[in-house]
C-alpha positions in Angstrom: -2.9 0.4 17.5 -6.6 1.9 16.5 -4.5 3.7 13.4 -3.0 -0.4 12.3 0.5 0.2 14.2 1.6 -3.1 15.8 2.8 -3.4 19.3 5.7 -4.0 20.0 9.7 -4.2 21.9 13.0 -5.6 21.8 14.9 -6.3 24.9 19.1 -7.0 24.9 20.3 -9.0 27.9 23.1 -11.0 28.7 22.6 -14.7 29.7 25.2 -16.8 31.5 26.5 -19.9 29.6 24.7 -18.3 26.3 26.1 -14.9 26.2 24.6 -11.8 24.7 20.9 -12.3 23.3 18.8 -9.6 21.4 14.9 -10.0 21.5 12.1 -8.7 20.2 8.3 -9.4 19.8 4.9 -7.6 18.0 1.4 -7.9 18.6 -1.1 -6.5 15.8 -5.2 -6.5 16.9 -6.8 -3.2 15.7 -9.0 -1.7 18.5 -12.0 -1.2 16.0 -14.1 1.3 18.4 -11.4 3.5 19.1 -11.1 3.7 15.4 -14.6 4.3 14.6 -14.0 7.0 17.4 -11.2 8.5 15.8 -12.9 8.3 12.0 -15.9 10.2 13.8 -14.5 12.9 15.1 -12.5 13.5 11.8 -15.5 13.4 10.1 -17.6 15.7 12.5 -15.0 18.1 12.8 -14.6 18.6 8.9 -18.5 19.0 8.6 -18.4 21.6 11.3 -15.4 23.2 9.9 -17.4 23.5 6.4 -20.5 25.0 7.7 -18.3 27.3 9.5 -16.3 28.6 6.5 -17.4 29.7 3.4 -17.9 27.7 0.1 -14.4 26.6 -1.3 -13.2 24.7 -4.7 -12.6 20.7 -4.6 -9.1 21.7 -3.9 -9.0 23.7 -1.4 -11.3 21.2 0.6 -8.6 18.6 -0.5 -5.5 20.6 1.1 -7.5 21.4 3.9 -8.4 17.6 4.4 -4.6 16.9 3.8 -3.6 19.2 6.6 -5.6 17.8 8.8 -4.6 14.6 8.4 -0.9 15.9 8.8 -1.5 17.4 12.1 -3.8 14.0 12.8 -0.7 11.8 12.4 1.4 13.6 14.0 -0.4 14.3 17.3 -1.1 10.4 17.3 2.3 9.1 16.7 4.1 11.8 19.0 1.6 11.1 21.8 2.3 7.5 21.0 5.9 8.1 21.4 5.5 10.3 24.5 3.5 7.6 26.5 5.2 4.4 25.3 5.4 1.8 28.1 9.3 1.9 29.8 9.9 -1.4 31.8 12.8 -1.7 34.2 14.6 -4.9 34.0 18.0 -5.3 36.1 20.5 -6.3 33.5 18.0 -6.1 30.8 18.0 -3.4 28.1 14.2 -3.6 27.0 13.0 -0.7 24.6 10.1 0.8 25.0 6.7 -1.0 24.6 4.9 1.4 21.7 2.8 1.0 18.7 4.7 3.6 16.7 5.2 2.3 13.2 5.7 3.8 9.9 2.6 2.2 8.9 0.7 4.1 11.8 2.4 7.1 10.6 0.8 6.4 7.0 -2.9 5.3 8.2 -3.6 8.1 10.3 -2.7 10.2 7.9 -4.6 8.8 5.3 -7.8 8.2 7.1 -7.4 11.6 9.1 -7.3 13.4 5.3 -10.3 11.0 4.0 -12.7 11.4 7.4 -11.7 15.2 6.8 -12.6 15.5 3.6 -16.0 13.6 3.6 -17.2 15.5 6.8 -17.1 18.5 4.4 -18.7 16.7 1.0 -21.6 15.8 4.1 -22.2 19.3 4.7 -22.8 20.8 1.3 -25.8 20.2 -0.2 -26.8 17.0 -2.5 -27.7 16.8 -6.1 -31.2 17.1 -6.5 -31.6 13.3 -7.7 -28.4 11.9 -6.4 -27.7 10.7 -9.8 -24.5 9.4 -11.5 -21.7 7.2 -10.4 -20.6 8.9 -7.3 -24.2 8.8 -6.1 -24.6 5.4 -6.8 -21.4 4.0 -5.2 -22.2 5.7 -2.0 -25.7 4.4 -2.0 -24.1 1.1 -1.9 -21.6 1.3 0.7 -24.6 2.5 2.8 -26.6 -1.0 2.0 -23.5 -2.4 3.3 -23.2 -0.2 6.2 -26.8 -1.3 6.6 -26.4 -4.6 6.8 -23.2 -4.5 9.1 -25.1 -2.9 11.0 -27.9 -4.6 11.9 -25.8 -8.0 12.2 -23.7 -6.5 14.6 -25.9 -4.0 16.2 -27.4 -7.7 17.6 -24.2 -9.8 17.6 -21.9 -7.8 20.2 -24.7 -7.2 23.0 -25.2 -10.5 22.8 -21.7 -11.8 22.8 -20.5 -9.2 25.5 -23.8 -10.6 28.0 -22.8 -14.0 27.7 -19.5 -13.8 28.0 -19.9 -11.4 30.6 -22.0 -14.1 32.4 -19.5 -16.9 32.1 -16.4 -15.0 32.9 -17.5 -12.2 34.9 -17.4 -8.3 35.0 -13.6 -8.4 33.8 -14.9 -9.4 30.6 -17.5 -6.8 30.4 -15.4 -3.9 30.9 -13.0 -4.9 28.5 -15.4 -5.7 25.7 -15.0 -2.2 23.8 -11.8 -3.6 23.1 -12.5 -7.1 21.9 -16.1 -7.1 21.1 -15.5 -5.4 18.0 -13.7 -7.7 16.7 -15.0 -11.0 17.7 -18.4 -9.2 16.6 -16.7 -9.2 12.8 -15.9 -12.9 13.6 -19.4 -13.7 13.9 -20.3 -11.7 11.0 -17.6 -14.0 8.8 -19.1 -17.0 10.3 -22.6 -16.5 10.1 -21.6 -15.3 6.4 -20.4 -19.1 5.7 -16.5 -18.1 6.4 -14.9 -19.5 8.7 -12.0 -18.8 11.3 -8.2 -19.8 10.2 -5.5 -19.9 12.8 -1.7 -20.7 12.3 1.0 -21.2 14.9 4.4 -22.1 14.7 6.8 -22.1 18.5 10.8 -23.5 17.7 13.3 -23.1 20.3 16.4 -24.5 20.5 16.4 -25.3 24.4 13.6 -27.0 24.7 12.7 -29.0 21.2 10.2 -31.1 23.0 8.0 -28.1 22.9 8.1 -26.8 19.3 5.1 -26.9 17.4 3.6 -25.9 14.4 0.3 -26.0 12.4 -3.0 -24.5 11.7 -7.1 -25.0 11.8 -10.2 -23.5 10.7 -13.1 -23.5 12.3 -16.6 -23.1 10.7 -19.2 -21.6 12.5 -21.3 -25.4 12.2 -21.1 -28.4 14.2 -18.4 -28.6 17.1 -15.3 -26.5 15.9 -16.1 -23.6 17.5 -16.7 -25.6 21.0 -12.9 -25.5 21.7 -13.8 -21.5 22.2 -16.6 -22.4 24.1 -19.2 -21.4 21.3 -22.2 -24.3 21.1 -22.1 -25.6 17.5 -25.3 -24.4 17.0 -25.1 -21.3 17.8 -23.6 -21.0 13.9 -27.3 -21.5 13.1 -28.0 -18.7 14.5 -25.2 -16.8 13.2 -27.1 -17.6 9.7 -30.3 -16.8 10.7 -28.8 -13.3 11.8 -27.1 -12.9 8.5 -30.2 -13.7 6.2 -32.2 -11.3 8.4 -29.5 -8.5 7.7 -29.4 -9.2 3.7 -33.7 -8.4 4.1 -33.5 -5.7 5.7 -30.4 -4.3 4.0 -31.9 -5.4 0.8 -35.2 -3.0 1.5 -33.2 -0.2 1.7 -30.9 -0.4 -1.0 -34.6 -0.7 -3.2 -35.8 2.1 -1.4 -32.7 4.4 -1.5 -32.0 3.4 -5.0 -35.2 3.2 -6.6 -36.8 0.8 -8.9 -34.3 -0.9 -11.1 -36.1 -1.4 -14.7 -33.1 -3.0 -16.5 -30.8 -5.9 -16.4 -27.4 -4.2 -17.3 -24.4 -5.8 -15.9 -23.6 -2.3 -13.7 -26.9 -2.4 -12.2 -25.6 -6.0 -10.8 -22.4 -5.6 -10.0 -22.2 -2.5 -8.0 -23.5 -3.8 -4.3 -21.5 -7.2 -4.9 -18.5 -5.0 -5.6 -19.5 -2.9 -2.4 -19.9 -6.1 -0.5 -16.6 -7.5 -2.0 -14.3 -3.7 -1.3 -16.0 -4.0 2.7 -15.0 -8.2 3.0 -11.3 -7.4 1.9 -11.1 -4.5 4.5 -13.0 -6.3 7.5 -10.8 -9.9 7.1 -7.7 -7.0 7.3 -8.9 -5.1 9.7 -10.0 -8.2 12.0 -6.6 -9.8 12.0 -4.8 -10.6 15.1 -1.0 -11.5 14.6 1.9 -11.9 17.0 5.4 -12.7 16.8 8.5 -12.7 18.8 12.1 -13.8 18.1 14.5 -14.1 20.4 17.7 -15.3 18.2 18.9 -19.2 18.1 16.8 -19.6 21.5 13.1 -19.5 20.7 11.3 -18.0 18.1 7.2 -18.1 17.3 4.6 -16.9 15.9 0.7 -17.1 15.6 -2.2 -15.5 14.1 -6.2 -16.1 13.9 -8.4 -14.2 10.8 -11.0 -14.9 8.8 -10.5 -17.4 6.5 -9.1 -16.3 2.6 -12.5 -16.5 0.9 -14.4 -14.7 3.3 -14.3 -11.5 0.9 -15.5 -13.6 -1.8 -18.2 -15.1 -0.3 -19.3 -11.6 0.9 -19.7 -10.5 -2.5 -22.1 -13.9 -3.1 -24.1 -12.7 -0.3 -24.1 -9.1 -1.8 -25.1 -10.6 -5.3 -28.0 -11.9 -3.2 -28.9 -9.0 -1.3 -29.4 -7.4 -5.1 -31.4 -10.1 -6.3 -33.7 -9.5 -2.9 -33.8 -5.8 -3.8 -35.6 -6.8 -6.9 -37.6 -9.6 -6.4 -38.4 -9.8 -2.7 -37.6 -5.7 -1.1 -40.6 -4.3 -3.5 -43.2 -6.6 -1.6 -42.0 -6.0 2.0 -41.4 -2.3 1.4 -44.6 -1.7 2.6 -44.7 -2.8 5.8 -41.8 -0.1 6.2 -43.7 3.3 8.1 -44.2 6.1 5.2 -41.8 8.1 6.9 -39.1 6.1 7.6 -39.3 5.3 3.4 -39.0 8.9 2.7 -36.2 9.4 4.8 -34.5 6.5 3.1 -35.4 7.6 -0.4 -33.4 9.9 -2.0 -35.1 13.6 -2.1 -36.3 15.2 -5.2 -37.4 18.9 -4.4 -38.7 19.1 -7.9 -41.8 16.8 -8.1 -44.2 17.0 -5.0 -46.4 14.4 -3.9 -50.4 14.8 -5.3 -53.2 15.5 -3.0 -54.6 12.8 -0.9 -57.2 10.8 -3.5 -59.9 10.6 -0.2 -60.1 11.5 3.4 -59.0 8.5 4.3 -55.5 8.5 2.4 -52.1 9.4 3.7 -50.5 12.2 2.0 -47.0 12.4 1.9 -45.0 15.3 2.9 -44.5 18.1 0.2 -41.1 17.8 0.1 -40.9 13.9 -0.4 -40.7 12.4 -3.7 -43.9 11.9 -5.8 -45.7 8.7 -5.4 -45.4 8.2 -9.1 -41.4 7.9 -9.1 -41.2 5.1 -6.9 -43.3 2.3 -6.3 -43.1 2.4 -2.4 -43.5 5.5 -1.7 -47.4 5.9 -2.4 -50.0 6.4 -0.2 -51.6 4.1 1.6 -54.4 3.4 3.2 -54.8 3.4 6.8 -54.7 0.4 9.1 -58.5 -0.3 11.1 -58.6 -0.1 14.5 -59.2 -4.2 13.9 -56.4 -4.2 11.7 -54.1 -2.6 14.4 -55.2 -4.9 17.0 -54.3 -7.7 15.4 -51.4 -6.1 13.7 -50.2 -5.4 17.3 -50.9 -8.9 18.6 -49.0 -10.8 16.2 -45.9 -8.1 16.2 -46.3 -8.5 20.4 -46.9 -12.7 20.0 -43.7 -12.6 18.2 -41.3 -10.2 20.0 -42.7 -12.4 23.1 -41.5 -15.7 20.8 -38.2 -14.2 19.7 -37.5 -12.8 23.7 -38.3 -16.5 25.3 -36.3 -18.4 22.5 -33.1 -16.0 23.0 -33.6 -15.7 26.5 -34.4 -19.5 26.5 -31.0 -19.7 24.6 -29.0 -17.9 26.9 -30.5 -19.3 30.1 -29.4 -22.8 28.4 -25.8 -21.6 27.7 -25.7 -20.3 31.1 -27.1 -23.2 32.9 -25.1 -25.9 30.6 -21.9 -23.2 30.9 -22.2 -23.4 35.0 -21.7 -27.7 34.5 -19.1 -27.3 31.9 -15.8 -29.2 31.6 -14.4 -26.5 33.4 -16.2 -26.5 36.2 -15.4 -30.1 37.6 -11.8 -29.9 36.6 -12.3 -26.4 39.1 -13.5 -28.9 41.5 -11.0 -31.4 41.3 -7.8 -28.9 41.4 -9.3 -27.0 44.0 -10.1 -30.0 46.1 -6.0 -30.5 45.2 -5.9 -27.6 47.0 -7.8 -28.4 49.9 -5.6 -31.7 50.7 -9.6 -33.3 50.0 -8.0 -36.5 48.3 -11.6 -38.4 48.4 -13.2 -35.6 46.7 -10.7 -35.4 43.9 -10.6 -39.6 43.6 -14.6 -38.8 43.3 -14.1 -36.7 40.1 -11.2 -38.2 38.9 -10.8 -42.0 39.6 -7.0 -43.0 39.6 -8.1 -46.6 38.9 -5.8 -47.7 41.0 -6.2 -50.7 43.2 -7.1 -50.5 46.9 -3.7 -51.4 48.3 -2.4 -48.8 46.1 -3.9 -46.0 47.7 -2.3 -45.9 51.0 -1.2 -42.0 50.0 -4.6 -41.3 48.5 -6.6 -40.6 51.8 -8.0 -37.7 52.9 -5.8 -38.4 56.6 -2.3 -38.4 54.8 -2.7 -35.9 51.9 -4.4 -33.2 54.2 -1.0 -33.2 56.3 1.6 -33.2 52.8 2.8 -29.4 52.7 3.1 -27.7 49.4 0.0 -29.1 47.8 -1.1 -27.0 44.6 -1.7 -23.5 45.8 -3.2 -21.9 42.8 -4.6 -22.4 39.9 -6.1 -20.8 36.6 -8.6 -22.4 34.0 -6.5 -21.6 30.8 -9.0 -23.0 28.0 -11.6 -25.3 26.9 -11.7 -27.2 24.0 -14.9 -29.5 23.4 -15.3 -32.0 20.4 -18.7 -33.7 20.2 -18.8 -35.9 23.7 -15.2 -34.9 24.4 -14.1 -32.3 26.0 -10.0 -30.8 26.9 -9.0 -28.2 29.7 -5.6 -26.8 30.6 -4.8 -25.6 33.6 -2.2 -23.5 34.5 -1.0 -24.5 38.3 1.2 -23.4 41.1 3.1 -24.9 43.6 5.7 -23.3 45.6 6.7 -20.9 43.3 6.5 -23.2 40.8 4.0 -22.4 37.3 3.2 -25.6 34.7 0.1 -26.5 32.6 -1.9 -29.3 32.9 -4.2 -30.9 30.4 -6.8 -32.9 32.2 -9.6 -35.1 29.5 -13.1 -34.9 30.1 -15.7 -37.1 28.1 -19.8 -36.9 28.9 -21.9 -39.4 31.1 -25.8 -39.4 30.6 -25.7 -35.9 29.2 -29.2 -33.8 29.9 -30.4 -31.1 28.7 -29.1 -28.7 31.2 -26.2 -30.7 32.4 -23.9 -32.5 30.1 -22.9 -34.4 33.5 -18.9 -34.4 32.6 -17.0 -37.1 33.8 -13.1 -36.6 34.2 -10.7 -39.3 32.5 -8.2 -41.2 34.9 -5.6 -38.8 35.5 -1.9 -40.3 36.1 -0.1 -40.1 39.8 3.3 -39.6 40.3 4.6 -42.0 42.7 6.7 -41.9 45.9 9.2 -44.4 46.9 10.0 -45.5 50.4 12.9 -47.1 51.5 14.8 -47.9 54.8 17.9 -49.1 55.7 16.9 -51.2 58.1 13.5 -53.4 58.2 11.1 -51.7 59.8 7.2 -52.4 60.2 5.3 -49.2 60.2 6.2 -45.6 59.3 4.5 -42.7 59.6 3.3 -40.6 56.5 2.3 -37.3 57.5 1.3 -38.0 60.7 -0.9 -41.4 60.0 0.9 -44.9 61.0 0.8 -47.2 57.9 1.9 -50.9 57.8 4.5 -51.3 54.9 7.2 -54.0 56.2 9.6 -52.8 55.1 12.6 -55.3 54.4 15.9 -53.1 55.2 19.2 -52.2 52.5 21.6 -50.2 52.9 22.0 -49.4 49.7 18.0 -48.8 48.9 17.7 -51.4 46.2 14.4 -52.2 48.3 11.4 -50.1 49.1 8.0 -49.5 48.1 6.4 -47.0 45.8 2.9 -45.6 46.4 1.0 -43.1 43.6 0.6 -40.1 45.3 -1.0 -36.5 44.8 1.3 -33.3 44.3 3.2 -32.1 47.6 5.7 -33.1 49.8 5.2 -35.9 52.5 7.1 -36.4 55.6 8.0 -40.5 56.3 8.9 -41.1 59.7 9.1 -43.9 62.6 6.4 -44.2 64.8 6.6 -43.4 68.5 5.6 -46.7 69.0 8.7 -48.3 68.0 10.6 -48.4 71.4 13.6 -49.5 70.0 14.8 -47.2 67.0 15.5 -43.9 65.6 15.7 -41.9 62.5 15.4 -38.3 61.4 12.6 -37.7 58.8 12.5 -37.8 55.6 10.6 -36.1 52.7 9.3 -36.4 49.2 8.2 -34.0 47.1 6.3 -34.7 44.4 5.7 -31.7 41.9 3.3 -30.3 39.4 4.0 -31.0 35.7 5.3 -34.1 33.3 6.3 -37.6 34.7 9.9 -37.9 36.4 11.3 -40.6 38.5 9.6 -41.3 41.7 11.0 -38.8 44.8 12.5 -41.1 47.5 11.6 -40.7 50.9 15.0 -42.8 52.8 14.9 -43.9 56.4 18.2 -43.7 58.2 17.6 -46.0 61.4 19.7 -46.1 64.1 19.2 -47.8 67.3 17.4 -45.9 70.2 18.7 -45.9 73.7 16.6 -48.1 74.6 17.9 -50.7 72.3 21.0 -49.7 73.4 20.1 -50.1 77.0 18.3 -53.6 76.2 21.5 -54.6 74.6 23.9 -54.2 77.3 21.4 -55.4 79.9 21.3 -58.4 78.2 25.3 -58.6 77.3 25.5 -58.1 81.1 23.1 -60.7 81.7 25.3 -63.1 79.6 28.0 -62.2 81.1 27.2 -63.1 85.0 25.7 -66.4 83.3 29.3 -67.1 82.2 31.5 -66.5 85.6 29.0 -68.7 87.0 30.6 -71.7 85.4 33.1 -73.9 87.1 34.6 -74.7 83.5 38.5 -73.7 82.1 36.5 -72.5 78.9 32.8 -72.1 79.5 30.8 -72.6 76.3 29.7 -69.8 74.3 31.6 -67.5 76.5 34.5 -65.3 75.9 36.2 -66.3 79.0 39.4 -68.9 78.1 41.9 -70.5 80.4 44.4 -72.7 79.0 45.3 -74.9 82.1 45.2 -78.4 81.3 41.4 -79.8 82.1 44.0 -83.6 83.7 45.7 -81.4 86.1 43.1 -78.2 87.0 40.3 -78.6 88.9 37.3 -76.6 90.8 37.3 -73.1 88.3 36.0 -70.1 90.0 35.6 -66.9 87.4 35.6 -63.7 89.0 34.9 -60.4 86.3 37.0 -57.9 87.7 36.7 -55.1 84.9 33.2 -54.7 82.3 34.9 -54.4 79.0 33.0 -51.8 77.2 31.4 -52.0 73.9 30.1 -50.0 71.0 26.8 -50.3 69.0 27.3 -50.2 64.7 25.4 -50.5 61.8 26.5 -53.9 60.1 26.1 -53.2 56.3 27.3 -56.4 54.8 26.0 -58.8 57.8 22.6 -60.3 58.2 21.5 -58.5 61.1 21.1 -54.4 61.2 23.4 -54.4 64.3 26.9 -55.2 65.5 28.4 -54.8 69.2 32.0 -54.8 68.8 34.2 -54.2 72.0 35.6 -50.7 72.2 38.3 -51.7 75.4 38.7 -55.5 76.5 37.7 -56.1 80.0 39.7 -58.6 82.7 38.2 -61.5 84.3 40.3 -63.7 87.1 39.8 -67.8 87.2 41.2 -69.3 90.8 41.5 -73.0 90.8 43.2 -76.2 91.7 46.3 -77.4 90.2 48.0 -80.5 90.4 52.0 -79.0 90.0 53.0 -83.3 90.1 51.5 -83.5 86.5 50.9 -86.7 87.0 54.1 -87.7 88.5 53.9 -89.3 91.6 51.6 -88.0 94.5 48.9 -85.4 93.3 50.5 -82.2 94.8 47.2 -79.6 94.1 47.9 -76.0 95.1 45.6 -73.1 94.3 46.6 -70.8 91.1 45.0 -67.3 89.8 45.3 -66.3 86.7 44.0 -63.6 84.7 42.6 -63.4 81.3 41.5 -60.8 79.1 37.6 -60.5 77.7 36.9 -59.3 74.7 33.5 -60.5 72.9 31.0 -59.3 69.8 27.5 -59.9 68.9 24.4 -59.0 66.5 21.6 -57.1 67.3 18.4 -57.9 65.9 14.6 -57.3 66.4 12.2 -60.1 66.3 8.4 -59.7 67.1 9.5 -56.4 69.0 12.1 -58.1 71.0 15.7 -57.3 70.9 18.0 -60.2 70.0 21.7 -61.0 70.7 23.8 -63.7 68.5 26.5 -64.0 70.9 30.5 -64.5 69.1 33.9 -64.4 71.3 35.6 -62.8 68.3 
């Protein structure tokens, strides 16, 4: 990847109900310090080989250089090759994971022959003057090197310690592989650019989640928050930038020299410079990714540095000239003596003059006369007074610049530590912790008080499979505003979340963020029979239930994520029912999970029931009547001719217990085998002819009865029917 191959694999796999599918996906990000690693080596080891090796023609330094960059690509691309990433999927043909490219195979080459070759120009020795157009192009890619320099020689510590404060040591280890380039990102911004992302996700499976579309972010006001950059901090990035263009600009005087005309050249050749170094860093700074896996989903994204950004480099270049000439000359001599001479370009041929008095500075022998260039004369020597107060204000205002950037960071850090991130932390992980006050307390449900008979801390500590995991996937803040996803786990189970934030009574260390409602998911609760109080999770709640078979009737209650267990009390004496669960998951809306009661009668009811059937019973052989009311014993004798009925039960008839669906009471008792009951009595055989002739009779009858069961105020109840 450091020589611009993308990386990349394809994977073949067969899919049940879709058939074959071929896959593949890229990622393109160029390492930047492994490439300045690589060009540096290249370009040590060609000046070493030329000191080595006696003087050779242009050409022979140019096949040399071409070798090397032969054998360069080629050790970098087999190597690649060699130790390409091989992952085993059962059933899944995946190639390879590599960066080998035929564009790798050309860069390497090409930047091993040009490191090559300019490690050997280094060694031999310069013109005298540095004069002509060669000189004066490579003057000008070192302003620019210059100025790079210094912006980033301040940009990526500074990046690399704040991040590393806010996302910990993982971020600091890795940062010679991103700091690089989000250190050209900050160049671009503080440069006026800006940051340009595109995106586009189609899949055929699930259309709900395509999505397409781009931004730019400046480096001003509160674009940049969504990647948790304050919006000022782009003022900064500016102040940076115009401090680079000074300093860059006093060295491009000093190592070009006076400029006493106005040709167009003498103008255009650092904005050119600036212009040829813009082009390569927006290309070199790209990251891009794509993958495609056939009519099932294909994407891709990328974020760069917006179009213009070479353009307006080479604005900022025509500035740094117009410094050079107007503003460098008068702060060139606050730059030490020696330091200027090292900058300017030598001259062996004109030696500096003799000190004018003992006080002067002479300048080395070697260096270039005072007389050629206008900073490079002697000077006269700071007093001790001079010194002192020289010293005072350079220490007054390395003190200023240390407490304003330490001030700075300290903010960021403080203000970082109450982000939006941090309370939707809190609330997930008191999600986590079944703490349902806690997570009401950051995130009100506005829900009404009768509505959150799930939302205590009593019932949601005992739901299993609450969230057991989560990971802060971004932050995105817009003015008083603020959005965080989440990714979360349950059970296996992996889906983002979005959660809203927005500020209350922000401070100046503590922005105080205030999470937006945040939608419940309800469980339902029904029964088939009407019951009073279930338990939820261990805790007895009062819900009055009215009983249906068919579970047209229940309650619903917003609830957390997890699974709750409904259940009957051990209170209620008098029925039964296996538990039932809900499970309410992570993720979008769905229909409410439905927790169903299936109550049957305990044995206790049961007992009750025939206690009292037996009751009813002895009540009814107590009668002295041929059909005693509202009992299922009949005799048919005629009431004119019997008299004096005695009822005897010989045989129990015995009974079972049923649900009754369709009647109006949960319970039926049906008889299973009909008992026998025996009636002796008086009767009159004359029938009314003549003299009463009353003789005693037994007969038998059969007894066969139902009834419904019901509970009233806790009480079991019998509705008696001889049928």
């Amino acid at each position: 990847m450091s020589q611009l191959g993308a990386l990349g694999s394809s994977l073949d796999a067969t899919i049940p109900f879709m058939g074959n599918v071929h896959g593949s996906a890229s990622f393109f990000a160029v390492p930047m310090l492994l490439m300045a690693v690589s060009i540096a080596v290249l370009f040590l080891g060609g000046r070493y080989a030329a000191k080595r090796s006696a003087a050779q023609t242009t050409s022979g330094i140019w096949i040399q250089a071409a070798v090397t960059g032969l054998v360069f690509t080629l050790l970098v691309n087999i190597v690649g090759a060699i130790f390409a990433i091989s992952v085993p999927v059962p059933s899944v043909k995946v190639s390879p994971i590599g960066a080998v490219t035929f564009g790798s195979f050309v860069f390497a080459l090409v930047i091993g022959t040009l490191a090559h070759s300019a490690g050997r120009a280094s060694a031999c020795r310069r013109a005298t003057a540095g004069v002509g157009v060669r000189a004066a192009v490579r003057r000008a890619f070192e302003t620019v090197a210059v100025h790079y320099g210094v912006f980033l020689a301040i940009a990526i510590p500074v990046v690399v310690l704040v991040l590393g404060i806010k996302s910990g040591w993982q971020a600091t280890l890795s940062s010679p592989l991103w700091a690089p380039t989000a250190g050209i990102f900050m160049f671009g911004l503080g440069h006026l650019s800006a940051l340009s992302r595109t995106w586009n996700f189609g899949s055929s499976v699930a259309s709900s989640a395509n999505s397409s579309g781009s931004d730019i972010s400046f480096g001003f006001g509160s674009a940049l928050s969504q990647y948790g950059i304050p919006g000022w901090s782009g003022w900064l990035l500016l102040l940076l930038a115009l401090i680079s263009i000074g300093v860059a600009s006093v060295f491009w005087y000093l190592r070009r020299g006076p400029v006493v005309t106005n040709k167009i050249t003498d103008w255009v050749m650092l904005p050119a410079a600036f212009l040829i170094a813009g082009t390569l860093t927006a290309w070199l700074s790209s990251v891009t990714g794509t993958f495609d896996a056939g009519s099932l989903a294909s994407g891709a994204g990328s974020m760069t540095l917006a179009w213009w950004t070479p353009f307006f480099l080479m604005l900022w270049g025509g500035a740094t000239e117009a410094s050079a000439r107007y503003v460098a000359p008068q702060l060139s001599r606050y730059v030490p003596l020696a330091m200027a001479f090292k900058i300017a370009p030598a001259d062996p041929a004109v030696t500096a003059p003799a000190a004018t008095t003992s006080t002067a500075v002479a300048a080395p022998a070697s260096y270039a006369a005072a007389g050629a260039h206008p900073g490079l004369g002697p000077r006269e020597p700071m007093s001790a007074r001079t010194k002192r107060k020289l010293g005072l204000f350079l220490g007054s205002a390395g003190l200023v610049v240390v407490l304003v950037v330490g001030g700075v960071i300290a903010l960021n850090v403080i203000k970082g530590s109450n982000g939006p991130e941090v309370a939707v932390s809190s609330y997930l992980q008191a999600l986590q912790n079944g703490e349902a006050s806690k997570a009401m307390a950051l995130a009100d449900p506005g829900l009404a008080n009768d509505q959150r008979v799930l939302l205590s801390d009593q019932v949601y500590a005992g739901a299993g499979k609450r969230i057991d995991g989560f990971d802060i996937v971004s932050t995105k803040v817009s003015d008083d505003k603020a959005t965080v996803a989440a990714d979360l786990h349950q059970d296996g189970r992996k889906q983002q979340a979005t959660f809203s934030l927005r500020k209350s009574n922000p401070e100046l260390l503590d922005d105080h963020w205030k999470m937006e409602s945040t939608p419940l998911q309800s469980v339902r609760i029904t029964s088939d029979t009407a019951v009073k109080k279930v338990l939820i999770n261990g805790q007895e709640i009062d819900v009055d239930l009215a009983g249906s078979s068919l579970g047209s009737s229940g309650l619903s209650y917003p609830a957390f994520p997890g699974e709750y267990t409904v259940e009957l009390p051990s209170s209620e004496k008098y029925l039964t029912a296996p538990k039932s669960t809900a499970l309410i998951t992570i993720g979008a809306a769905q229909a409410p999970p439905t927790a169903s009661l299936k109550v049957d009668a305990s044995d206790a009811l049961k007992s009750e029931a025939m206690a009292q059937i037996d009751a009813y019973l002895a009540e009814c052989v107590k009668s002295t009547e041929a059909e005693p009311a509202n009992c299922p014993l009949n005799n048919y004798a005629s009431s004119r001719y019997s008299r004096n009925f005695h009822w005897t039960l010989t045989t129990k008839p015995t009974f079972t217990i049923s649900k009754d669906p369709y009647g109006s009471s949960p319970w039926r008792i049906s008889t299973q085998t009909p008992g026998k009951a025996t009636v002796t009595y008086e009767k009159d055989n004359s029938y009314g002819f003549g003299t009463a002739d009353w003789k005693p009779t037994t007969d038998t009858t059969s007894v066969s009865m139902s009834a419904k069961v019901s509970l009233e105020n806790g009480k079991v109840k019998l509705t008696y029917s001889k049928y």
